[in-house]
C-alpha positions as CSV (number, residue, x, y, z in Angstrom):
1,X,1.4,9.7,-34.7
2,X,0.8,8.5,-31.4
3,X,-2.1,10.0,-29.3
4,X,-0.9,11.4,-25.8
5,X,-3.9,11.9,-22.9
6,X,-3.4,13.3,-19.9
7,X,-5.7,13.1,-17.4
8,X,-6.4,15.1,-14.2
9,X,-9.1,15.6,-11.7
10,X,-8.7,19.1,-10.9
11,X,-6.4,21.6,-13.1
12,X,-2.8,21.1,-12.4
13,X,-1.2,24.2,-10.0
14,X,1.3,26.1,-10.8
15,X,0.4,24.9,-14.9
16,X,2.5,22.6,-16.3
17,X,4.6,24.4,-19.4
18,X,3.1,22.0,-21.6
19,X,-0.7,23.0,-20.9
20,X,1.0,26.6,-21.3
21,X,2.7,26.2,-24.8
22,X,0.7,23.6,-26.4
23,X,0.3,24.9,-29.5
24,X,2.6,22.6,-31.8
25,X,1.3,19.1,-30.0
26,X,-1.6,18.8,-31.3
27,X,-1.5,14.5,-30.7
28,X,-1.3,15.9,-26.7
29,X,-4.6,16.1,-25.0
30,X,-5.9,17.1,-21.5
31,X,-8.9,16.1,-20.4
32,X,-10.9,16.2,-16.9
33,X,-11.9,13.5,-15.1
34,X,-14.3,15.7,-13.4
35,X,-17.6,16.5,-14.1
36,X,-18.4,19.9,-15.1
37,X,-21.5,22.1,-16.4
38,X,-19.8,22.9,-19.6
39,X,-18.7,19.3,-20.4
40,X,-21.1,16.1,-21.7
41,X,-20.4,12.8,-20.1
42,X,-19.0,11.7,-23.4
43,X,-16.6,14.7,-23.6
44,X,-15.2,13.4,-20.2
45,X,-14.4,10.0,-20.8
46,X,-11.2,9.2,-23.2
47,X,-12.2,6.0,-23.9
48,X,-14.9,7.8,-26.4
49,X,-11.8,9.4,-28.2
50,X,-9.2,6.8,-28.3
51,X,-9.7,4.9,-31.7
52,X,-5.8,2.7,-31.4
53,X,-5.6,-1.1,-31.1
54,X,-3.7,-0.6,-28.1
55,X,-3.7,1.8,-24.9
56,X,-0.7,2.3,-22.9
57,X,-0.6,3.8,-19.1
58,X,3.2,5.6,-18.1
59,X,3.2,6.8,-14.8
60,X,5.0,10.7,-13.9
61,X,8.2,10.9,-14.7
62,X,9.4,8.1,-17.4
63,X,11.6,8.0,-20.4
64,X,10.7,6.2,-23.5
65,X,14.2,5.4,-25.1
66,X,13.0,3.3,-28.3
67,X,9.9,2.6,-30.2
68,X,11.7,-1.1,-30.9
69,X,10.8,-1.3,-26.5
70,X,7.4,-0.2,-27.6
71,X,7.0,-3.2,-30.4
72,X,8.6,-5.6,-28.2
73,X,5.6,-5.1,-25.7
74,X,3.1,-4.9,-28.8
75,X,4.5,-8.5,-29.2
76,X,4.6,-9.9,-25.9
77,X,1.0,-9.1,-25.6
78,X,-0.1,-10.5,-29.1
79,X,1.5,-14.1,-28.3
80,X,0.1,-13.6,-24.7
81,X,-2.6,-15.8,-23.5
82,X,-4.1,-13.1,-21.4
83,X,-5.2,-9.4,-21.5
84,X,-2.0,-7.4,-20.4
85,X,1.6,-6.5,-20.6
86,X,3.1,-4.8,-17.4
87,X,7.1,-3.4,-17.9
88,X,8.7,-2.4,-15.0
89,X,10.8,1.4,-15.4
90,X,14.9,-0.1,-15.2
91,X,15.2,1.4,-11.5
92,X,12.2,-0.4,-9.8
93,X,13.1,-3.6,-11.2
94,X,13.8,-5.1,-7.8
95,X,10.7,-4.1,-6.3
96,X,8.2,-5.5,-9.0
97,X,6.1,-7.9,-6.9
98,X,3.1,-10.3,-9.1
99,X,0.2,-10.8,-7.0
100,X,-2.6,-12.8,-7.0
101,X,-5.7,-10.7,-6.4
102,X,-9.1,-12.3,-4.9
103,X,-12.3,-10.1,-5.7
104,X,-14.9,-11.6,-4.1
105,X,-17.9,-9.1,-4.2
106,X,-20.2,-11.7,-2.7
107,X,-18.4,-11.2,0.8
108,X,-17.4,-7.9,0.0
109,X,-14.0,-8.8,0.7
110,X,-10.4,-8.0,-1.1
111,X,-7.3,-10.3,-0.7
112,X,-3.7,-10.0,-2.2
113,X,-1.3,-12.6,-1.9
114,X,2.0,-12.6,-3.2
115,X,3.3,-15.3,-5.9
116,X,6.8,-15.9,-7.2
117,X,5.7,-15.8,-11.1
118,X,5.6,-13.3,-14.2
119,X,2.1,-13.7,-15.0
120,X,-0.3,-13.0,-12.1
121,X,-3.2,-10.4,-11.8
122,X,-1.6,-6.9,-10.5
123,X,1.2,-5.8,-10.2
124,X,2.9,-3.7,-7.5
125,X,5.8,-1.2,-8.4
126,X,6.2,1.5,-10.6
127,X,5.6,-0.1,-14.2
128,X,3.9,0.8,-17.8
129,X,0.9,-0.9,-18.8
130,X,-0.1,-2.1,-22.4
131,X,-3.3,-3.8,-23.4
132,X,-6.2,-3.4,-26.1
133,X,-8.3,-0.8,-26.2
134,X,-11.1,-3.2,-26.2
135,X,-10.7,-4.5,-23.1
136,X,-10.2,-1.3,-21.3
137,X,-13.6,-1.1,-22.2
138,X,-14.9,-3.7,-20.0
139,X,-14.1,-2.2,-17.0
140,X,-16.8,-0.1,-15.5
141,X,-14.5,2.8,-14.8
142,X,-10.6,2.6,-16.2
143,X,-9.6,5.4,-15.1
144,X,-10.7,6.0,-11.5
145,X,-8.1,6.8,-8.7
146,X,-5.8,5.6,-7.5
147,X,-4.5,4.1,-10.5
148,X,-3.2,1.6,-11.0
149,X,-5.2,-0.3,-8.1
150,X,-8.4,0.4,-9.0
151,X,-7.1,-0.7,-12.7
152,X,-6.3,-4.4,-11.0
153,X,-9.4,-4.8,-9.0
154,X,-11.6,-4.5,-11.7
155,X,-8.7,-6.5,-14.2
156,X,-8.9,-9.0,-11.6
157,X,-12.7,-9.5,-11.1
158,X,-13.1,-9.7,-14.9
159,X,-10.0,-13.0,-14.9
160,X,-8.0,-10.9,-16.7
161,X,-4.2,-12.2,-16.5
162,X,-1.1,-9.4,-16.4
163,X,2.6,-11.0,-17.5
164,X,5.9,-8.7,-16.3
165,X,8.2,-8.4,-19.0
166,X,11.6,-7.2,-17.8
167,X,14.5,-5.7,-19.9
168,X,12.8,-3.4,-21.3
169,X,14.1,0.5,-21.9
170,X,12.2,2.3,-19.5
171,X,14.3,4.7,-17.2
172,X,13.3,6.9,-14.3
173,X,12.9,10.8,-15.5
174,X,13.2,13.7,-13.1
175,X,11.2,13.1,-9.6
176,X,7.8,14.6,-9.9
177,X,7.7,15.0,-6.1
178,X,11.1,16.1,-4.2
179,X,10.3,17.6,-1.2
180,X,9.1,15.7,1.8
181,X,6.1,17.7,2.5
182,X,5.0,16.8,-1.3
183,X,5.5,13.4,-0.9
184,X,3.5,12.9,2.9
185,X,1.1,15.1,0.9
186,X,0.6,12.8,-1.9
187,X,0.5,9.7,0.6
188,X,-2.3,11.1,2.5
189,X,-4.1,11.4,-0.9
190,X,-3.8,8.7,-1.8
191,X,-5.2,6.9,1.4
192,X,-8.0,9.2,1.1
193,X,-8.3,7.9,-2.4
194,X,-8.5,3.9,-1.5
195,X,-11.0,4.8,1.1
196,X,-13.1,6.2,-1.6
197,X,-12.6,3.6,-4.4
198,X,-13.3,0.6,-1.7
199,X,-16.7,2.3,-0.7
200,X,-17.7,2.6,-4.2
201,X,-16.8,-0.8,-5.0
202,X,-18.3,-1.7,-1.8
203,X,-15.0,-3.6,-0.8
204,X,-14.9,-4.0,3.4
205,X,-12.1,-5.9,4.0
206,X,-8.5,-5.8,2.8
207,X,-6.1,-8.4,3.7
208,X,-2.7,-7.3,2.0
209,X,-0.1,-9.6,0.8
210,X,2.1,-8.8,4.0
211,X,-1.0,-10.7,5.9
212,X,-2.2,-7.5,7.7
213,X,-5.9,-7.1,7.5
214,X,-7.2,-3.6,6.6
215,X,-11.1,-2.6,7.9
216,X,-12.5,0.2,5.4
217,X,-16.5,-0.4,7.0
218,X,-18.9,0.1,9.8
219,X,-17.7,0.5,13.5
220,X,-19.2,1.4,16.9
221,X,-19.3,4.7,15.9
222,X,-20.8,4.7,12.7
223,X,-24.4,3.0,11.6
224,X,-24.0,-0.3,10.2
225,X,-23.9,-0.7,6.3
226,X,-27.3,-1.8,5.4
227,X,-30.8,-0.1,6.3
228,X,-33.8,-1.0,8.0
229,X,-34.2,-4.8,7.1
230,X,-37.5,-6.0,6.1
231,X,-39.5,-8.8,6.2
232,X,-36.1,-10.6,7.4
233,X,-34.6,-9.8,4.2
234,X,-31.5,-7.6,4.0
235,X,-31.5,-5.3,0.9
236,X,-27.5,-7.5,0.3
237,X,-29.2,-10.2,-0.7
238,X,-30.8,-8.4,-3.4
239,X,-27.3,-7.5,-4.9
240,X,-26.2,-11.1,-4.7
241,X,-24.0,-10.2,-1.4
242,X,-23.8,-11.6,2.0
243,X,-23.3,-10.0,5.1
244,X,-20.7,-7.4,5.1
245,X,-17.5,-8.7,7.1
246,X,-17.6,-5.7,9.4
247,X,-21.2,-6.1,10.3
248,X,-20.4,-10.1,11.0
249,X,-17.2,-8.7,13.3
250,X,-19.5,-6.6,15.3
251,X,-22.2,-9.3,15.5
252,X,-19.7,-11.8,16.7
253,X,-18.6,-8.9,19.5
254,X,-21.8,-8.1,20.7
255,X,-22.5,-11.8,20.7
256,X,-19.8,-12.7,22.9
257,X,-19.9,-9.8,25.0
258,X,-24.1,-11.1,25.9
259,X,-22.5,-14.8,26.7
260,X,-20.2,-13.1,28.8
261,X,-22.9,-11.3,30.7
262,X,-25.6,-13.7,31.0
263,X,-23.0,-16.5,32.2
264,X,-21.7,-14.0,35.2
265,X,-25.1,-13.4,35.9
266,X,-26.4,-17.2,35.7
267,X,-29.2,-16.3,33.0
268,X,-30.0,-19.8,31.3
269,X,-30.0,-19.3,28.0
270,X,-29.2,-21.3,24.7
271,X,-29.0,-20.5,21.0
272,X,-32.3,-20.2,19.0
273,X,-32.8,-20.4,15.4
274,X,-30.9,-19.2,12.1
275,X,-28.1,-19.0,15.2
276,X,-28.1,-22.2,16.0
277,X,-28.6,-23.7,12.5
278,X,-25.2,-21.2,11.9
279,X,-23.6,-23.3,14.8
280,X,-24.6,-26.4,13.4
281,X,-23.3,-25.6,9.9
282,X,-19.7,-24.2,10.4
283,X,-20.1,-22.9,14.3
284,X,-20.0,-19.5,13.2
285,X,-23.4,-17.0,12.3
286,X,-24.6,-17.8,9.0
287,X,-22.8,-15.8,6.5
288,X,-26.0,-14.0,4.8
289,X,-27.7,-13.3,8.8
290,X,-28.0,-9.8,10.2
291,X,-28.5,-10.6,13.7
292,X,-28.2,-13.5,16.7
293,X,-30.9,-14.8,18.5
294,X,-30.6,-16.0,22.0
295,X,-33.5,-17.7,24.2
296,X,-33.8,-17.3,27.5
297,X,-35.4,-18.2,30.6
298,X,-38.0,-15.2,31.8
299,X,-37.3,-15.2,35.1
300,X,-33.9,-15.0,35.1
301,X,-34.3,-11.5,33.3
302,X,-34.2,-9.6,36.7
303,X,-30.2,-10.9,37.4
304,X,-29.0,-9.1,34.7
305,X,-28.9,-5.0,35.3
306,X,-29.0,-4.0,31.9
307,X,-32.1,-6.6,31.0
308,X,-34.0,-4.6,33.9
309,X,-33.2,-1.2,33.3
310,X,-34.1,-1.7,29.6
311,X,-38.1,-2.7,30.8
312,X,-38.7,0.7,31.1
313,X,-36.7,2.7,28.4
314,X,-33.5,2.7,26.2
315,X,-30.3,1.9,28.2
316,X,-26.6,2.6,26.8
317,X,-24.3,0.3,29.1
318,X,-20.7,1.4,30.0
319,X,-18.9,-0.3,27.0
320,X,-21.6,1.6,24.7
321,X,-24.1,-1.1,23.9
322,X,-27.4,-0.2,23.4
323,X,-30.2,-2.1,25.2
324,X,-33.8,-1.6,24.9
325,X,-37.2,-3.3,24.4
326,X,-38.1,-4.4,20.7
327,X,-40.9,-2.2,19.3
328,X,-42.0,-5.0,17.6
329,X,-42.9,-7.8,20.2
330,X,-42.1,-8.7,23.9
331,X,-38.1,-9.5,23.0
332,X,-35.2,-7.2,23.4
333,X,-32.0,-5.8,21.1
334,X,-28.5,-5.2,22.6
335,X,-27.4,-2.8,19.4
336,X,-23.4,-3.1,19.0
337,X,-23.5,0.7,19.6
338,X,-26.4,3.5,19.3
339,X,-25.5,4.6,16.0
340,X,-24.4,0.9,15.0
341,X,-27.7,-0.9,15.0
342,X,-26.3,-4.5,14.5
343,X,-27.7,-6.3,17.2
344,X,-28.6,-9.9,19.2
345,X,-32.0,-10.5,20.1
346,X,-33.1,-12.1,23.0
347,X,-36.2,-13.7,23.5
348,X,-38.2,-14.5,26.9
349,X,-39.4,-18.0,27.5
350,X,-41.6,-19.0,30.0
351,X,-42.2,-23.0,30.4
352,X,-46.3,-23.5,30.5
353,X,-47.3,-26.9,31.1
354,X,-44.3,-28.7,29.3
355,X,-43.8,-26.6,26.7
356,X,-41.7,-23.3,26.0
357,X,-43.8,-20.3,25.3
358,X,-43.6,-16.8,24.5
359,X,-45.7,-13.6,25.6
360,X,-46.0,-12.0,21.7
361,X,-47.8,-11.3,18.9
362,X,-44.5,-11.5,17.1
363,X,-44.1,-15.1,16.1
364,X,-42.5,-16.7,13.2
365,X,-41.2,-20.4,12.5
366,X,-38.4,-19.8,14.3
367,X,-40.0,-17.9,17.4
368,X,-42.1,-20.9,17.8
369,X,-42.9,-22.4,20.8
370,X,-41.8,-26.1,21.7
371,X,-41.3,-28.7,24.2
372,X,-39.2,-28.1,27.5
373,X,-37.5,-30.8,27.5
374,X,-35.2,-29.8,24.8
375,X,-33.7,-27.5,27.5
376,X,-33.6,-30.5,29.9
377,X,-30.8,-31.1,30.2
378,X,-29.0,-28.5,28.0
379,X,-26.2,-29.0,25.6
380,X,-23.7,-26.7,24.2
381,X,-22.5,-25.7,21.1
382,X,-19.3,-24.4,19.4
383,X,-20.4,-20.7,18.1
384,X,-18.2,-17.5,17.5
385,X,-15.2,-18.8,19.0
386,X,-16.7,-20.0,21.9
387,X,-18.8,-22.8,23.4
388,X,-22.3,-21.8,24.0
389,X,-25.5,-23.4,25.7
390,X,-28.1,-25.0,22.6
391,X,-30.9,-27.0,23.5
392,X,-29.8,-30.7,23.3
393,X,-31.1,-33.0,20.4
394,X,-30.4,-30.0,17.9
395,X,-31.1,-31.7,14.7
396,X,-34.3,-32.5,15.8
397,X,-35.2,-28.6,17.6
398,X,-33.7,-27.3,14.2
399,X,-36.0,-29.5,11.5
400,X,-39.2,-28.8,14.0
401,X,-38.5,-25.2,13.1
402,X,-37.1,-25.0,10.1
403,X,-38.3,-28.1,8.1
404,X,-36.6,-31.6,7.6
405,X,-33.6,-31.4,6.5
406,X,-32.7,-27.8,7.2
407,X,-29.3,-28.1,8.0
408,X,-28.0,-29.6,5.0
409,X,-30.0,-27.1,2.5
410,X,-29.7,-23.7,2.8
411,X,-32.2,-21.2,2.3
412,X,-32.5,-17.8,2.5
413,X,-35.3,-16.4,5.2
414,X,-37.8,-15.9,2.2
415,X,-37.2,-18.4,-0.4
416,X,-40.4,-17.2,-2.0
417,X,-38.8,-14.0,-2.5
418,X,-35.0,-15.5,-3.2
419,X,-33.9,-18.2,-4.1
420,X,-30.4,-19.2,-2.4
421,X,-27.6,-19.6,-5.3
């Protein structure tokens, strides 16, 4: 006898007849997805009950015709180089679309694309799903919602390979949802629901196969996603991630909107450190860095307004970045927002008998001091999508504060602590 689950998150209203009058189906199961007082983790998780070779997901509202359908699948799968057998219902056929589906966790980034092909990793259109039990059991959550995309993120991130088999008996039952109300219901849900699944997955960027580009992280009016950083280490690294794309998007923002100011104000500035060695490397910030670092020239500070005002105390300007005086040494932060920390530092330099110097206790490697003549004259630099003022002879400005070599091996700011991959 087949074994039938079906699985909710809250208790079906109205009842469905079957929860009702289940007394002669005793292979029928409900069970919560939930947690509840009453109910053991292992009492809500089906995978701790279902003791088949094979598990098979049918979506609301689908009529199984023939168990030959069923074997046929059971087949398919078993001569099937890879993990699962997806079978469209008869009136979606058309709409079935096989996509390629890039998990990279490392960037925190998600990307469809679509390929003309019966074997791919997801699946888009209404469809069964067949594959053993055992590797369901991989996945670190099978059954989250919505289904069946969280299914094919964590498929995909595991390699696991889908084939469409078409042909197949499957026919469309009675719509589950008629009315219009139901169905804008049911589309809000589950937007609400992708917005969940891609924080807990911690997934910040979507690019669909249709090319459009879906944010689901930080923004000017939220903090950004990572805490206080210490020691120059981001707690990402930890997890074996970069910089979240959002946080690299604001960066970049706050970045250009600083060029943009200092240049109609004729500060003199260039690009210092990790920056610069981003700039050298791909002209873009370094995909792991939490901030940009900009030098400038001291006593240009009192052409910029918002440099001035921020002496004295905090200063929100009117496109909502936050300037104000580093706690930490003589330097200053331009925050993408006041909630959204994500800033640009920018350091003071004062030249003091040939050489560049800073007023701070707060120096590291690449806060160091060095000759003036690097700025003399200045060269520029492609960064951001933009060209930007670096100190000229950059290999060498780079390698006296980083170490020979720097631009060709990567580190991360503590290798003592990490080691990069």
């Amino acid at each position: 006898m087949m074994q039938i689950y079906i699985l909710y998150d809250e208790l079906p209203y109205p009842p469905l007849d079957i929860m009702l009058t289940n007394n002669t189906l005793p292979n029928v199961k409900f069970v919560k997805l939930t947690p509840t007082l009453k109910t053991s983790f292992i009492g809500q998780y089906p995978l701790n009950e279902i003791n088949t070779k094979y598990v098979m997901f049918v979506p609301d509202s689908t009529r199984i015709t023939s168990r030959q359908t069923l074997q046929i699948m059971i087949n398919e799968l078993n001569t099937f180089s890879g993990n699962i057998i997806a079978a469209p219902i008869s009136s979606h056929n058309k709409n079935m679309n096989c996509l390629r589906i890039n998990v990279n966790l490392k960037e925190w980034t998600l990307k469809y694309s679509a390929l003309k092909s019966l074997e791919c990793d997801g699946v888009l259109g209404k469809h069964i799903i067949l594959l053993e039990t055992e590797h369901l059991k991989e996945l670190a959550n099978a059954f989250l919602l919505p289904f069946p995309h969280s299914f094919y993120i964590q498929t995909a991130a595991l390699n696991f390979k889908v084939k469409i088999v078409k042909g197949l008996s499957f026919h469309e039952g009675k719509p589950v949802l008629r009315s219009h109300h139901a169905q804008w219901k049911l589309k809000q849900t589950e937007a609400q629901r992708l917005k969940r699944l891609y924080n807990l997955f911690k997934i910040r960027q979507v690019v669909r196969e249709t090319g459009v580009t879906e944010w689901y992280g930080c923004t000017k009016e939220t903090p950004r996603c990572f805490g206080t950083v210490l020691e120059s280490m981001p707690s990402y690294l930890y997890e074996k991630k970069w910089t979240p794309p959002c946080c690299l998007s604001n960066l970049r923002k706050t970045a250009r909107y600083i060029f943009n100011i200092f240049d109609e104000a004729g500060i003199r500035y260039w690009l210092e450190a990790g920056s610069l060695l981003g700039a050298m490397r791909s002209g873009d910030i370094l995909p792991w860095d939490h901030d940009v670092d900009v030098g400038f020239v001291r006593e240009d500070l009192a052409r910029c307004h918002w440099l001035k005002k921020a002496k004295d105390r905090p200063v929100i300007d009117n496109k909502g970045f936050l300037w104000e005086k580093a706690t930490e040494g003589n330097f200053y932060h331009v925050h993408f927002s006041k909630i959204n920390k994500i800033h640009v530092n920018l350091f003071p330099f004062y030249s003091k008998n040939g050489t560049m110097v800073r007023d701070s206790w707060f120096t590291t490697h690449k806060n160091m001091e060095f000759p003036d003549n690097f700025l003399h004259p200045m060269s520029s630099i492609d960064f951001v999508g933009r060209s930007v003022p670096s100190p000229n002879n950059i290999r060498d400005f780079l390698e006296m504060k980083f170490g020979r070599g720097a631009i060709e091996n990567p580190e991360y700011p503590d290798p003592a602590k990490l080691k990069f991959p």
